[in-house]
KOLMI-629474 format. One record per residue (C-alpha): residue number from 1; y, x, z. Coordinates in nm, 2 decimals. Layout:
{r NUM; {Y; X; Z}} ...
REM end
This chain:
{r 1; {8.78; 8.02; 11.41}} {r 2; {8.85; 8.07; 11.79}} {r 3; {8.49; 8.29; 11.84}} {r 4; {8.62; 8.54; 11.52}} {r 5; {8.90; 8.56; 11.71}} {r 6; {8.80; 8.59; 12.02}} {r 7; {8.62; 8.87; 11.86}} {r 8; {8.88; 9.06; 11.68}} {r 9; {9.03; 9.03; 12.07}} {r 10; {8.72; 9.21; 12.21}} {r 11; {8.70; 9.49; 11.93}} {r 12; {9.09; 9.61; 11.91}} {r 13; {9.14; 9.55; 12.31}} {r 14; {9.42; 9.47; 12.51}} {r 15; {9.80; 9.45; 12.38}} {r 16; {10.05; 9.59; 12.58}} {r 17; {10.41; 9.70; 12.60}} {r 18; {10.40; 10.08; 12.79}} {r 19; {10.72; 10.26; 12.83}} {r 20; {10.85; 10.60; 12.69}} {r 21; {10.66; 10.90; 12.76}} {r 22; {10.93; 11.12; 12.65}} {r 23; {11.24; 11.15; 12.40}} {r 24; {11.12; 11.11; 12.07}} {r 25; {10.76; 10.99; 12.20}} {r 26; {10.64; 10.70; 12.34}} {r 27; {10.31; 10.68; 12.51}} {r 28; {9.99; 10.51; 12.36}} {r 29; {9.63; 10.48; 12.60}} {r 30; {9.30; 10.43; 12.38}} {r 31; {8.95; 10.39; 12.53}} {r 32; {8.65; 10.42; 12.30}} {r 33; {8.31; 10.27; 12.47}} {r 34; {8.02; 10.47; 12.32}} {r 35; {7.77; 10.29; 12.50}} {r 36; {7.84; 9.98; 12.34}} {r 37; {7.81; 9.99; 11.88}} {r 38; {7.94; 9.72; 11.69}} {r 39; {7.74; 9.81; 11.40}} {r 40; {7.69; 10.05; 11.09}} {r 41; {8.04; 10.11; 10.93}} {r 42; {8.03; 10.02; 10.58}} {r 43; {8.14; 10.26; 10.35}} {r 44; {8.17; 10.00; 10.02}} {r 45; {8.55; 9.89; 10.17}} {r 46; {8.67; 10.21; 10.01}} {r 47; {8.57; 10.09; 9.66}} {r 48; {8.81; 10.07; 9.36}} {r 49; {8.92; 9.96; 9.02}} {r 50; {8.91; 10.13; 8.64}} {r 51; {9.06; 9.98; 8.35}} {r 52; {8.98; 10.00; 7.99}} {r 53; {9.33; 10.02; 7.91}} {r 54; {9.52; 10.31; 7.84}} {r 55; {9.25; 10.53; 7.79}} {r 56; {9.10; 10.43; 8.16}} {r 57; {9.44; 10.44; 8.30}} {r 58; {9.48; 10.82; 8.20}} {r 59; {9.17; 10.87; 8.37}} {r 60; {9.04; 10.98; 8.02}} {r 61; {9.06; 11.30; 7.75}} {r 62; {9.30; 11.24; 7.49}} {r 63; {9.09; 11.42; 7.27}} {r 64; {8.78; 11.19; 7.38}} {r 65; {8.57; 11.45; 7.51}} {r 66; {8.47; 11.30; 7.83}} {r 67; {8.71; 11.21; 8.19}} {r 68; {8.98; 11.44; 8.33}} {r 69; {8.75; 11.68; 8.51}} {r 70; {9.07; 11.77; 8.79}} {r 71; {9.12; 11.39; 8.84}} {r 72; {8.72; 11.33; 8.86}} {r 73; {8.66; 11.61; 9.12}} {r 74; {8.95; 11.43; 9.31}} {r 75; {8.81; 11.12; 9.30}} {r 76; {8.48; 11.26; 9.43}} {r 77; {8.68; 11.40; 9.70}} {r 78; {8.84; 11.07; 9.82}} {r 79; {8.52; 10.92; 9.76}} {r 80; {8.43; 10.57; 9.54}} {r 81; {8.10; 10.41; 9.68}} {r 82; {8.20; 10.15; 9.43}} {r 83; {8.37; 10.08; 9.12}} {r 84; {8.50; 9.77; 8.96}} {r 85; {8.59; 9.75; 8.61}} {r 86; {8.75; 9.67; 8.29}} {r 87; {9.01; 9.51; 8.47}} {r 88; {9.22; 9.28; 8.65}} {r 89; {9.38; 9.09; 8.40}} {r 90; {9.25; 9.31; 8.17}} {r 91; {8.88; 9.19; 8.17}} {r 92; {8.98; 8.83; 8.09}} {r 93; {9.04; 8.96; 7.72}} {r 94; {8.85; 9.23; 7.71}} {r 95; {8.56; 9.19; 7.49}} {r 96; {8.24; 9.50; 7.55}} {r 97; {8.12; 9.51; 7.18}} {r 98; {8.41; 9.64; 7.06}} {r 99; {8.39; 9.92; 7.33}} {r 100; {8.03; 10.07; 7.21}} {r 101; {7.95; 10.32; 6.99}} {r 102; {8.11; 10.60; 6.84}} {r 103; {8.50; 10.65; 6.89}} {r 104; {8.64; 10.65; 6.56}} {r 105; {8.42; 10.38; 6.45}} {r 106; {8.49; 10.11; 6.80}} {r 107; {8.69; 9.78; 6.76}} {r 108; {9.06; 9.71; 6.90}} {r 109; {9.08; 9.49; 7.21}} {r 110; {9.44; 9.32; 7.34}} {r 111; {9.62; 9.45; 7.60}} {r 112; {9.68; 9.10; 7.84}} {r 113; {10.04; 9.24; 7.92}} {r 114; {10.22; 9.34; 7.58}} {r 115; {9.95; 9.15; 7.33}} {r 116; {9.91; 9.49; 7.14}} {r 117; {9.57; 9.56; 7.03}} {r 118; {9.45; 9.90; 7.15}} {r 119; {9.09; 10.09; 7.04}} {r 120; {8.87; 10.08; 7.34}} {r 121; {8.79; 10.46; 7.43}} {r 122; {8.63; 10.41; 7.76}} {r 123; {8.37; 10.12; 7.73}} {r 124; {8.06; 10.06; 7.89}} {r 125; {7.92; 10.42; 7.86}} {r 126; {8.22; 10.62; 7.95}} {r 127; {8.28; 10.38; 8.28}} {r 128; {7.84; 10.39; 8.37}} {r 129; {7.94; 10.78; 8.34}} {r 130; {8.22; 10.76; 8.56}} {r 131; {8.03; 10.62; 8.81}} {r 132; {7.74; 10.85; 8.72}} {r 133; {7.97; 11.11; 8.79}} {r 134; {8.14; 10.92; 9.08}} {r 135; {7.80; 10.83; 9.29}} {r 136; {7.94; 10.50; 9.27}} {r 137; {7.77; 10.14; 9.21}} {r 138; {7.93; 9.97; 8.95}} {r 139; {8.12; 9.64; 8.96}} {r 140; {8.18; 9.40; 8.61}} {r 141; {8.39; 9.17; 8.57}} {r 142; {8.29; 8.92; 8.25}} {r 143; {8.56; 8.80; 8.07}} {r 144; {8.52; 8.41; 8.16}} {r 145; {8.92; 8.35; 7.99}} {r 146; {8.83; 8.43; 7.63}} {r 147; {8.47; 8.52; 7.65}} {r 148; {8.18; 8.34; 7.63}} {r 149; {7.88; 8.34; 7.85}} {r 150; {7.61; 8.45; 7.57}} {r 151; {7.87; 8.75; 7.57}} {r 152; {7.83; 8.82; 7.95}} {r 153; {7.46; 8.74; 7.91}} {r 154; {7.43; 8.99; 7.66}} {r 155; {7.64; 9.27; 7.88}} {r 156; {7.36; 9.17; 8.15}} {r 157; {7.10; 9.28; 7.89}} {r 158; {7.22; 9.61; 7.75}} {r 159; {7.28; 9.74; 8.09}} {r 160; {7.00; 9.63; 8.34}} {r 161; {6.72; 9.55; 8.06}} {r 162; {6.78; 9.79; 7.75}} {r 163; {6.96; 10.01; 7.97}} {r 164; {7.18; 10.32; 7.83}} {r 165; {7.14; 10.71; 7.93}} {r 166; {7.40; 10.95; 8.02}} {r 167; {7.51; 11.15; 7.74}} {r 168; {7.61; 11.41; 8.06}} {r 169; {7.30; 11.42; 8.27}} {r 170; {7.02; 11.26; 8.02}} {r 171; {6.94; 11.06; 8.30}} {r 172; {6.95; 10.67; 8.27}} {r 173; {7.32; 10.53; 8.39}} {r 174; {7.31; 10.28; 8.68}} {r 175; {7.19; 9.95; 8.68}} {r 176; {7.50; 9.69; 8.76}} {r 177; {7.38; 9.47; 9.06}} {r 178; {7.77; 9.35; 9.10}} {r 179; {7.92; 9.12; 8.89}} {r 180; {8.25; 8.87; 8.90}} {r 181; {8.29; 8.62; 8.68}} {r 182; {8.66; 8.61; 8.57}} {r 183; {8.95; 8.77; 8.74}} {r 184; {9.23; 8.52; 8.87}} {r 185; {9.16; 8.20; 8.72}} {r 186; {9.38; 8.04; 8.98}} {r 187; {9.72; 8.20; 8.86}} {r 188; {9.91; 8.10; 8.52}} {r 189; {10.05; 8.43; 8.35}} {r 190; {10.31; 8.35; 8.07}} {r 191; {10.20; 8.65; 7.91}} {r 192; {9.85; 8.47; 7.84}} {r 193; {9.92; 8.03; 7.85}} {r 194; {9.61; 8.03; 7.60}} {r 195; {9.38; 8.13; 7.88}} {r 196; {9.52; 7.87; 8.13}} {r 197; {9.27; 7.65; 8.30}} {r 198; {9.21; 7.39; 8.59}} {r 199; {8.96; 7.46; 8.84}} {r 200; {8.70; 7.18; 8.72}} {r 201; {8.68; 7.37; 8.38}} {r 202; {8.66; 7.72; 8.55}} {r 203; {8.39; 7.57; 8.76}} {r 204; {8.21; 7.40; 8.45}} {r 205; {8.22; 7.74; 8.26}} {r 206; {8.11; 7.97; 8.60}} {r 207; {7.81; 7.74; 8.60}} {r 208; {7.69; 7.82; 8.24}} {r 209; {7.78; 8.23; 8.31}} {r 210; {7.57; 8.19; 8.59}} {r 211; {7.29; 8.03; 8.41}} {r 212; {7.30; 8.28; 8.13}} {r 213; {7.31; 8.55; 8.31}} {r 214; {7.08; 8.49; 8.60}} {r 215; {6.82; 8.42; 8.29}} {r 216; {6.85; 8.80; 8.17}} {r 217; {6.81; 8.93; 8.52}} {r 218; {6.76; 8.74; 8.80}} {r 219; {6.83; 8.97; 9.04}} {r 220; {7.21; 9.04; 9.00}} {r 221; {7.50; 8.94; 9.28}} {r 222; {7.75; 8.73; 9.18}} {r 223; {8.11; 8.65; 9.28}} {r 224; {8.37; 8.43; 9.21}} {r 225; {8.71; 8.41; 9.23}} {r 226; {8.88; 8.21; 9.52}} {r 227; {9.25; 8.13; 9.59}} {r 228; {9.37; 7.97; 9.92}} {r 229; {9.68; 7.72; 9.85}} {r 230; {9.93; 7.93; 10.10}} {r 231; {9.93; 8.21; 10.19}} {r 232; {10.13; 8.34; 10.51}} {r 233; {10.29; 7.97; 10.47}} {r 234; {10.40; 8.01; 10.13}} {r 235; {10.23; 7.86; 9.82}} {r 236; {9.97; 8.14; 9.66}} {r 237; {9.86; 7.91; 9.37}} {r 238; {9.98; 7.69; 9.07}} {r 239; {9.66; 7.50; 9.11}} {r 240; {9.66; 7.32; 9.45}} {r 241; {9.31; 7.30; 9.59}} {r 242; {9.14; 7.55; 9.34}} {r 243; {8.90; 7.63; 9.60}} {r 244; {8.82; 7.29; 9.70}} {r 245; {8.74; 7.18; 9.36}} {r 246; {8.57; 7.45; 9.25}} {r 247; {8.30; 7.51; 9.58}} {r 248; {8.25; 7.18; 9.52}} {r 249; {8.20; 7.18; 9.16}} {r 250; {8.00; 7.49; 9.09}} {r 251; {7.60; 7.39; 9.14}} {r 252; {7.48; 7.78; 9.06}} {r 253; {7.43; 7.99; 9.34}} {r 254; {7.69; 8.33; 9.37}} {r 255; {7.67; 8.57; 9.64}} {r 256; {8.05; 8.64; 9.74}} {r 257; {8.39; 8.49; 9.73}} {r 258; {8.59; 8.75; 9.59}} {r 259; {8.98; 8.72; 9.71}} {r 260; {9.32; 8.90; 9.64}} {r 261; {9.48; 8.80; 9.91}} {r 262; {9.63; 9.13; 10.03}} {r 263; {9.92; 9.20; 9.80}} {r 264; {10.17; 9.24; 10.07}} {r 265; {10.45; 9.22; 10.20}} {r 266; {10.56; 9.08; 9.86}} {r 267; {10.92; 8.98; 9.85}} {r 268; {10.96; 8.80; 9.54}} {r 269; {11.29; 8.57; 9.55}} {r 270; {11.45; 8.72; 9.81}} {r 271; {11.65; 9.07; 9.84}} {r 272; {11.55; 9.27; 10.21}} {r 273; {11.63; 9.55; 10.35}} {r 274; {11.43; 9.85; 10.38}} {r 275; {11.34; 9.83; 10.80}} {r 276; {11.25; 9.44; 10.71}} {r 277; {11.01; 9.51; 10.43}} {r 278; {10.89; 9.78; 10.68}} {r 279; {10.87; 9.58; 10.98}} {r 280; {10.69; 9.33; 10.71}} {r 281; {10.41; 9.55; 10.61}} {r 282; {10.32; 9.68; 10.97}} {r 283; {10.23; 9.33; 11.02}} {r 284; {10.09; 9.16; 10.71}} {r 285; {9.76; 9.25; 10.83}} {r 286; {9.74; 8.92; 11.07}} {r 287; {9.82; 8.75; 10.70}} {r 288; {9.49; 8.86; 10.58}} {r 289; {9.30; 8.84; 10.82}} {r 290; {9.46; 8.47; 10.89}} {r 291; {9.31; 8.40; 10.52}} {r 292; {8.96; 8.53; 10.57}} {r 293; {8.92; 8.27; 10.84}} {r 294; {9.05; 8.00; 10.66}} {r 295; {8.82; 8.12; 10.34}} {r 296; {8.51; 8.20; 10.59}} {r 297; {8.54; 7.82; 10.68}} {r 298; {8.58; 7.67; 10.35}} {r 299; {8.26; 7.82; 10.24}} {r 300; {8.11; 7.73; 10.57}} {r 301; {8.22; 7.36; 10.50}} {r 302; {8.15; 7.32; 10.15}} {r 303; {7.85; 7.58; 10.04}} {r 304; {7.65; 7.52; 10.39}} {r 305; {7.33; 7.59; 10.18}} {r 306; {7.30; 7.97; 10.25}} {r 307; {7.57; 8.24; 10.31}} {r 308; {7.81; 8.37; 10.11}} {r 309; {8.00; 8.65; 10.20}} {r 310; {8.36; 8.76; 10.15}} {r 311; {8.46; 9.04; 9.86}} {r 312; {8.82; 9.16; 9.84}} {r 313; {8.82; 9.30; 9.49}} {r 314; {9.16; 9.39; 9.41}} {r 315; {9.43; 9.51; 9.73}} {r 316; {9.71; 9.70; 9.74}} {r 317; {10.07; 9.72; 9.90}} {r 318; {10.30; 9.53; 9.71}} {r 319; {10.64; 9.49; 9.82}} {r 320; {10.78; 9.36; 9.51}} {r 321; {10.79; 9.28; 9.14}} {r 322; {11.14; 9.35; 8.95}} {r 323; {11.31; 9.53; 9.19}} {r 324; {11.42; 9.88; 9.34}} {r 325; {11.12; 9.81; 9.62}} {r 326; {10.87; 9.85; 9.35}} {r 327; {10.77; 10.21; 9.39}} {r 328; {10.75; 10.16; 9.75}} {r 329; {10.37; 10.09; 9.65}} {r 330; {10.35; 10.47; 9.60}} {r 331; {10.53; 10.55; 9.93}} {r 332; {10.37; 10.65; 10.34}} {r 333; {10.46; 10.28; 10.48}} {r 334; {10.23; 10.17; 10.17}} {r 335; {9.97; 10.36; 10.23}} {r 336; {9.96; 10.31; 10.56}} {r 337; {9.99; 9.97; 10.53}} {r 338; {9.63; 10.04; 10.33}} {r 339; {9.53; 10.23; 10.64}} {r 340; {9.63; 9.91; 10.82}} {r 341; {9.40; 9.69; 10.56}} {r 342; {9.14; 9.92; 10.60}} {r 343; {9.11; 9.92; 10.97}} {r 344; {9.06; 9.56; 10.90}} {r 345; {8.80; 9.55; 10.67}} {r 346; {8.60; 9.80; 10.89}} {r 347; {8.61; 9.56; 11.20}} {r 348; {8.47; 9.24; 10.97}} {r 349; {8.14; 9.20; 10.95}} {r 350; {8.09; 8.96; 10.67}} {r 351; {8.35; 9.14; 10.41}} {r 352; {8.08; 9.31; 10.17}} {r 353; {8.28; 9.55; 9.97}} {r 354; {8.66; 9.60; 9.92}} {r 355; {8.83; 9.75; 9.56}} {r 356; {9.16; 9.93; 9.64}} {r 357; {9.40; 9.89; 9.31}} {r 358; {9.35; 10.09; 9.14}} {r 359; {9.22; 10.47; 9.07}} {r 360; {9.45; 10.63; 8.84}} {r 361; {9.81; 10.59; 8.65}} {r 362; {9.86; 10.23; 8.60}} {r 363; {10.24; 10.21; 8.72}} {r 364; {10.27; 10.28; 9.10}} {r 365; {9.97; 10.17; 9.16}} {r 366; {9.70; 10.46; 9.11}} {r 367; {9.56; 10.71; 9.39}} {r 368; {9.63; 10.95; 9.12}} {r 369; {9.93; 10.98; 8.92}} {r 370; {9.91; 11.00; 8.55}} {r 371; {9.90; 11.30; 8.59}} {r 372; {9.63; 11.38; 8.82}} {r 373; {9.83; 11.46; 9.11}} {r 374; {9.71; 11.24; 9.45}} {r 375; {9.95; 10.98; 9.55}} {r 376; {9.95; 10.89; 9.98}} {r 377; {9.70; 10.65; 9.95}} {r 378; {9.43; 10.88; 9.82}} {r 379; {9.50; 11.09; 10.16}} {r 380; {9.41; 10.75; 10.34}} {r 381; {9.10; 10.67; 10.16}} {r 382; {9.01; 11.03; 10.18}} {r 383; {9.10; 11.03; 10.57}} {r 384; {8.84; 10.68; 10.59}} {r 385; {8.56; 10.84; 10.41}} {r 386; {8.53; 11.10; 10.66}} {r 387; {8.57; 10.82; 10.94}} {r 388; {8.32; 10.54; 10.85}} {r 389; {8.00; 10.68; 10.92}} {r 390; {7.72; 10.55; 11.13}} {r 391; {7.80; 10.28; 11.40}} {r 392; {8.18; 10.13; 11.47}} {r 393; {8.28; 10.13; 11.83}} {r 394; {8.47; 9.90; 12.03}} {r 395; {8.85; 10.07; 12.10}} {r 396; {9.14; 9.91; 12.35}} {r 397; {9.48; 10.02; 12.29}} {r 398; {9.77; 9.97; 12.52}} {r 399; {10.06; 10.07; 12.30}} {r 400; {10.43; 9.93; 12.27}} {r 401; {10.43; 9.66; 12.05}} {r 402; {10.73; 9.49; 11.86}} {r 403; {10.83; 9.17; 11.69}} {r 404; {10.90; 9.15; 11.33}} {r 405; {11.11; 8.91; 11.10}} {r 406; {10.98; 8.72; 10.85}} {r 407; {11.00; 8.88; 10.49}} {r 408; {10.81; 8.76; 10.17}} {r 409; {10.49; 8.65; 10.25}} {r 410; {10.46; 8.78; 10.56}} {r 411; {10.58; 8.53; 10.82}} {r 412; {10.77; 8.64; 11.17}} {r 413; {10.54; 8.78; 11.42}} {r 414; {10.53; 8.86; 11.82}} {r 415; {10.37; 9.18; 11.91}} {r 416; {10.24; 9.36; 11.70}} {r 417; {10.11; 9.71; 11.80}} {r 418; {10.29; 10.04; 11.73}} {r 419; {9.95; 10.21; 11.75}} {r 420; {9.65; 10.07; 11.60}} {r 421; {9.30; 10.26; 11.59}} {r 422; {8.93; 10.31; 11.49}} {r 423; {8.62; 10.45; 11.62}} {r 424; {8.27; 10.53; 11.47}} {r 425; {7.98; 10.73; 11.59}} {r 426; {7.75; 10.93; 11.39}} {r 427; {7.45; 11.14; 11.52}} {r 428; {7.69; 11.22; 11.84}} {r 429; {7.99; 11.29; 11.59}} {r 430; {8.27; 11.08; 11.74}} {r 431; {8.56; 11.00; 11.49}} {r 432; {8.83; 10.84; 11.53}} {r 433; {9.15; 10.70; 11.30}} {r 434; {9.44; 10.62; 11.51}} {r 435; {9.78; 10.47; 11.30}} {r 436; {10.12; 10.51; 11.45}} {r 437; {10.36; 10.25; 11.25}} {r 438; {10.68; 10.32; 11.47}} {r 439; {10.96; 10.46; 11.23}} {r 440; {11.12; 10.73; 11.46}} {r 441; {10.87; 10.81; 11.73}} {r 442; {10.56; 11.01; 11.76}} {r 443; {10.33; 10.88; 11.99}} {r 444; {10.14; 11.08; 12.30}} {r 445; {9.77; 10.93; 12.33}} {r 446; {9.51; 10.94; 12.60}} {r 447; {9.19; 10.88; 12.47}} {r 448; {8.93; 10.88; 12.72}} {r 449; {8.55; 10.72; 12.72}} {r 450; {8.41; 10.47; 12.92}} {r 451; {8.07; 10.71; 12.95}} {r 452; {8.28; 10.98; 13.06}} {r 453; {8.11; 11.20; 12.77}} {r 454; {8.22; 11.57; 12.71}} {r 455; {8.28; 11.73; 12.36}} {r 456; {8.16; 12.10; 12.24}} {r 457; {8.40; 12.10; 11.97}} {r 458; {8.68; 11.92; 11.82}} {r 459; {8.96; 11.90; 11.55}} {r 460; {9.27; 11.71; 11.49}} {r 461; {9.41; 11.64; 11.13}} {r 462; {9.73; 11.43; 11.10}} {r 463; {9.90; 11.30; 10.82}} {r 464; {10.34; 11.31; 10.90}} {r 465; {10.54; 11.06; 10.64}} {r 466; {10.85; 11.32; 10.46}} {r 467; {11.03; 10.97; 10.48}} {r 468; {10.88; 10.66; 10.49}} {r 469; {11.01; 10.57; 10.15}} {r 470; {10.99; 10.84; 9.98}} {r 471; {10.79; 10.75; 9.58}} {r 472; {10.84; 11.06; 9.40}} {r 473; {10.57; 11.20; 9.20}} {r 474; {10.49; 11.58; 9.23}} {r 475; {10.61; 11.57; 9.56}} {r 476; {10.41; 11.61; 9.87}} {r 477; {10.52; 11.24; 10.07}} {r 478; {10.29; 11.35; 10.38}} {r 479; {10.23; 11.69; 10.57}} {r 480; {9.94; 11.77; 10.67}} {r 481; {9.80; 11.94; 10.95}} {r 482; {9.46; 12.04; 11.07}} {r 483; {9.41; 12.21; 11.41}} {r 484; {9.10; 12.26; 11.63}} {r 485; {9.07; 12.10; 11.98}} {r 486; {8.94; 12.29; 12.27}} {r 487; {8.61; 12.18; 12.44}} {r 488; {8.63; 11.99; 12.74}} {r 489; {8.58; 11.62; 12.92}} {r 490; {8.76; 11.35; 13.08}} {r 491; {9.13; 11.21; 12.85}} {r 492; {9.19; 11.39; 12.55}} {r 493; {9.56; 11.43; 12.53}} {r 494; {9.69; 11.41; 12.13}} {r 495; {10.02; 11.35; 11.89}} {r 496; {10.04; 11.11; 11.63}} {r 497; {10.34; 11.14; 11.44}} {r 498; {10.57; 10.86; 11.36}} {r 499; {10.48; 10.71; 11.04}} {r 500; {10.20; 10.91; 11.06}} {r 501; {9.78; 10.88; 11.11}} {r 502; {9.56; 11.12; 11.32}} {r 503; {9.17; 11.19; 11.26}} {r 504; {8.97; 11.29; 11.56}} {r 505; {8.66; 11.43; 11.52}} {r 506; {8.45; 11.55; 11.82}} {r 507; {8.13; 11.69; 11.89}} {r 508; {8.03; 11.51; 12.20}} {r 509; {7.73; 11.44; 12.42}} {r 510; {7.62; 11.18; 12.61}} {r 511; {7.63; 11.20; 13.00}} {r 512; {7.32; 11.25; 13.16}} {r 513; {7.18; 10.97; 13.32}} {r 514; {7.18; 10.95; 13.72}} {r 515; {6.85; 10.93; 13.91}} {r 516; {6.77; 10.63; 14.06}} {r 517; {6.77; 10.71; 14.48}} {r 518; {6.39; 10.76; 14.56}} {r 519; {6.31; 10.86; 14.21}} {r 520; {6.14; 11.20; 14.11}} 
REM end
């Protein structure tokens, strides 16, 4: 634990409190070292999460003709490397028979929330087609709470043996190399106490899915669910020491540990106000990543036998359930929370993939509204896909930092940066994402290089919170701005506004190297 994070230290830099620059401003320093890549930036963090229901969350034609094509060329936009589906809590009921064949002739699956049986219009085909469509590798989840594992087996065999072809491009849809078996068999919903288990019985029945469906195709990854007791202090599970028992339990080998460990700040019994949930969210990333190390060394300590790395397949703000806060999901301090996450995810090395929740509709939760219009956090996943190309680079940042209260999950915390930022570099295209969480205050940055490097060319594009609360759909909740950046060396001199995220992107080269005295 103390080497991960002694090198989180090394990769965000030092902390420290600087004073105003200015009324309305405060002043932020950022140093990037080129000379010195972390490693290639992984794109499969910006992943995501289709439903069956609801005709794929909205996602698809009423009149069954095929997805949304407004809400598809969006989602190409933001970009989906990969795409998990038919749920959640959906998948644990979801059977894929039913969902195969002609429309009007399909079967009727349960919805896991209301118990009312819906006809499954996007199935198999329609979400291979999606991610046809999508460029994006597909994720399943088998239904391990009222499924079988001849079921999953079978899924297994129409899709990477048979195989199906795109009724769009004639070409064969994608082979599934992902696969989770169940969704949250930790948690008790009251909606579903039939499909309530114990952790030995999940881990007898992820054994026999694993057998079955290793024996179609050998060459699938496999994750299963884990669930650390607390979380930020507080209890995360009605099943003390789910993870224990199950590592322990499960003899079949799986790939990753897939974890849902970043619904934050979550306030469930306890009314806040709107600065503490806030204050909350700019720090419930030390929660997370608090629960990666304790999940990295469980898995160290009880599956020693080869490596298995983290998955985060569901994420999302969530600052409550049942109350007024409940569209904050859909607001700028949620998404930038996400941006927050994100920044996370890039900087750790054994985190596979990551599925933001979720793509469309589905309450406040979709990038896209129900009706196709993009919500803040499809500005922040679009913002990342233009970021996390070739290698990540070190940053320090010496920004103000502030202390926070505890509020729902997230316990009290000591400095915590107002600024917080990421570097890649591709092909000598230096990018950069730089967060500024303070409520009131822009923030003036020097960036400068420890190679002293110059840049041809540049642009600036920043994202500006219309309040930091604001959940209205149809409403722009960020302004954006684009402007280009004059050519030149030495500190680059920029404005992040308050609630508010900045993308650098500059045409640089490197210095030239100086000649050894007495060379030629």
């Amino acid at each position: 634990m103390k080497v991960c994070h002694l090198l989180f230290s090394l990769l965000l830099g030092c902390l420290a409190t600087v004073p105003a620059f200015a009324a309305g401003e405060f002043a932020s320093e950022l140093t990037v070292d080129p000379t010195r890549p972390i490693g290639p930036a992984n794109p499969l963090i910006l992943g995501n999460n289709l439903q069956w229901v609801d005709r794929g969350d909205e996602m698809f034609r009423r009149d069954r003709k095929g997805f949304v094509d407004e809400m598809v060329q969006r989602s190409i936009a933001m970009g989906v490397p990969i795409l998990r589906y038919p749920g959640g809590s959906q998948s644990d009921v979801y059977h894929w028979r039913d969902g195969m064949g002609e429309q009007q002739r399909r079967g009727e699956n349960e919805h896991f929330y209301s118990g009312r049986k819906q006809l499954v219009e996007v199935g198999t085909q329609e979400f291979l087609e999606l991610c046809e469509a999508l460029g994006a590798q597909p994720l399943i989840t088998v239904n391990a709470g009222s499924g079988t594992a001849e079921e999953a087996a079978e899924w297994v065999r129409l899709v990477n043996v048979t195989g199906l072809r795109s009724r769009v491009s004639g070409k064969p849809l994608p082979r599934v190399q992902y696969w989770e078996i169940g969704n949250e068999p930790y948690l008790k919903d009251d909606k579903q106490k039939k499909l309530w288990t114990t952790p030995q019985a999940y881990a007898h029945k992820a054994d026999q899915f694993i057998e079955a469906m290793r024996k179609v195709d050998p060459r699938i990854e496999i994750a299963i669910p884990l669930r650390s007791d607390r979380i930020g202090g507080l209890p995360a599970t009605p099943l003390p020491g789910f993870n224990e028992t199950v590592l322990q339990a499960i003899k079949g080998r799986f790939e990753y540990a897939a974890l849902h460990n970043a619904y934050l700040p979550l306030a469930v019994n306890a009314r806040y106000s709107e600065d503490e949930l806030y204050w909350a969210s700019v720090a419930a990333t030390r929660v997370v990543e608090a629960d990666l190390s304790e999940t990295r060394r469980l898995l160290a300590r009880l599956r020693p036998g080869g490596p298995v790395r983290l998955a985060v397949t569901e994420y999302n703000a969530l600052f409550s359930i049942g109350k007024s806060s409940d569209a904050f999901i859909n607001s700028p301090a949620g998404a930038l929370y996400v941006a927050d996450l994100l920044r996370l995810f890039a900087y750790t090395p054994d985190l596979a993939f990551a599925n933001y929740w979720s793509l469309s509709g589905n309450w406040h939760f979709g990038t896209l509204s129900q009706s196709g219009e993009p919500r803040p956090a499809h500005r922040i996943l679009r913002a990342y896909r233009e970021v996390l190309r070739g290698s990540l680079l070190p940053v320090s940042v010496k920004t103000a930092t502030v202390d926070t209260a505890k509020a729902g999950y997230v316990p009290a915390q000591t400095g915590v940066p107002m600024l917080k930022a990421l570097a890649s570099l591709d092909n000598g295209t230096l990018r950069l994402i730089l967060i500024n969480h303070h409520p009131q205050e822009a923030s003036r940055v020097a960036i400068s290089f420890t190679d002293s490097r110059a840049w041809s060319r540049g642009r600036l594009s920043t994202l500006a919170a219309r309040g930091r609360f604001s959940t209205r759909d149809g409403q722009e909740r960020f302004l954006e701005r684009t402007e280009d950046l004059a050519a030149g060396g030495g500190p680059l001199q920029i404005v992040v506004p308050a609630v508010g995220l900045a993308v650098v992107e500059l045409e640089t080269s490197s210095p030239p190297r100086r000649r050894k005295a007495g060379a030629r």
